[in-house]
Structures are given as structure tokens and as C-alpha cells.
C-alpha positions in Angstrom: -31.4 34.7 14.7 -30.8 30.9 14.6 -28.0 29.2 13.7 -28.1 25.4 13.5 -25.4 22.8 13.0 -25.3 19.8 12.3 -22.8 17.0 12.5 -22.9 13.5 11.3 -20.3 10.5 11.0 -19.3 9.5 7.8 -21.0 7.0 5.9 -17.9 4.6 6.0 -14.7 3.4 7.6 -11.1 3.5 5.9 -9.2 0.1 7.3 -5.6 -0.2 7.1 -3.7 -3.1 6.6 0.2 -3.9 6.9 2.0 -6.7 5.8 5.0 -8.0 3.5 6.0 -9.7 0.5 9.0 -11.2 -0.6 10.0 -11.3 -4.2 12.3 -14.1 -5.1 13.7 -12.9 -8.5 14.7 -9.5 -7.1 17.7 -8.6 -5.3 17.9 -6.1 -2.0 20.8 -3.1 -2.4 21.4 -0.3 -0.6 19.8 2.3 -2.6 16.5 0.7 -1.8 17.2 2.3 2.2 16.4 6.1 0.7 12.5 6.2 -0.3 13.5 9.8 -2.6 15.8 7.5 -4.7 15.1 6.5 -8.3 15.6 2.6 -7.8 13.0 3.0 -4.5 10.5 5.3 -6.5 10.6 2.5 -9.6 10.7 -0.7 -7.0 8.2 0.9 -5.0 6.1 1.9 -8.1 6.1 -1.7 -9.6 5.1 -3.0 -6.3 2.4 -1.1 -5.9 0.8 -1.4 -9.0 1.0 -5.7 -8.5 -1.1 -5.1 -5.3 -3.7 -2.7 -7.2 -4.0 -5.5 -9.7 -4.1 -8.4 -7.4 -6.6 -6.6 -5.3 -8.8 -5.0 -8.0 -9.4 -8.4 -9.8 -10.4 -10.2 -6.7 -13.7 -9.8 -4.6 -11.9 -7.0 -2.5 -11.8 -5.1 -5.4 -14.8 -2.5 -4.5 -13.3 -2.0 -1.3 -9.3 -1.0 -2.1 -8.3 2.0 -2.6 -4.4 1.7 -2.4 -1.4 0.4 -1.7 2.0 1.7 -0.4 5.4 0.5 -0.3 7.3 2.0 2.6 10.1 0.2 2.9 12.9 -2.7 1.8 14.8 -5.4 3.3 16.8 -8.3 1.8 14.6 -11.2 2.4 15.2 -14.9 2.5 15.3 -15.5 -0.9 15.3 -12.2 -2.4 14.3 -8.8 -1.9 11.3 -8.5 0.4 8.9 -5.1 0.4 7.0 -3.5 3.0 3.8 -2.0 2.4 0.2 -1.0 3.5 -3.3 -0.7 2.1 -5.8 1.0 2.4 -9.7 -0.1 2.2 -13.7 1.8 2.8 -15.8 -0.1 4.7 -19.5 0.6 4.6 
């Protein structure tokens, strides 16, 4: 009685990238410091769904998978967003 296993890598490679945006027409308050509230959820939602767009329409697009807002600050000039991405690499 054999039993044989066998193990490989996977074909690809997530890649994770971190960065910021500020958004000039958009005001920081202090309901955007709780990620469960519903100004966060909304903000964060919005956000999110520019970065899918920007991403998906450019030559990246086949890559991304997502992106993720994690956080808010008052910016410079208006209300600045943290977030991450996530790509496959081949």
C-alpha cells in the first residue's frame, strides 16, 4: 500500500500595495475613526469602488483584484483615505 503526495506552489503571487489618497471636496469627521460606522462603511465603499474603476480600465486591470479602505485622516486639503490593493502576479 502506497500513498503518494504531492505538493506544488501555486501558479501565481498575490502583491499587496499600500498607499493614500486625498480627496479635496470631502471633509474628515469624527465618525470616519469607527470602520463599523455608516458614514465609514459609505466613504469607505465609494472609495473603493473609484480604485476598482481607475484600476480595471487601465493596463493593470487583469491583474487587480481589490481594493480596501482601512482608514481616515483629515488631509491637507480635505479628507484623505487609507487603503490597500491587492494584485496576482503570474
Amino acid at each position: 500500500f502506497f500513498v503518494l503526495f504531492f505538493f506544488s506552489a501555486p501558479a501565481f503571487s498575490f502583491i499587496y500595495i499600500g498607499g493614500s489618497v486625498e480627496i479635496p471636496n470631502l471633509t474628515y469627521t469624527n465618525d470616519l475613526n469607527d470602520p463599523k460606522s455608516q458614514k465609514f462603511l459609505l466613504q469607505a465603499e465609494a472609495i473603493q469602488n473609484y480604485l476598482a474603476e481607475s484600476y480595471e480600465s487601465s493596463f493593470l486591470g487583469k491583474y487587480y483584484l481589490k481594493s480596501v479602505v482601512a482608514a481616515f485622516s483629515e488631509g491637507e486639503s480635505g479628507l484623505r483615505a487609507y487603503y490597500w490593493n491587492t494584485f496576482w502576479a503570474p
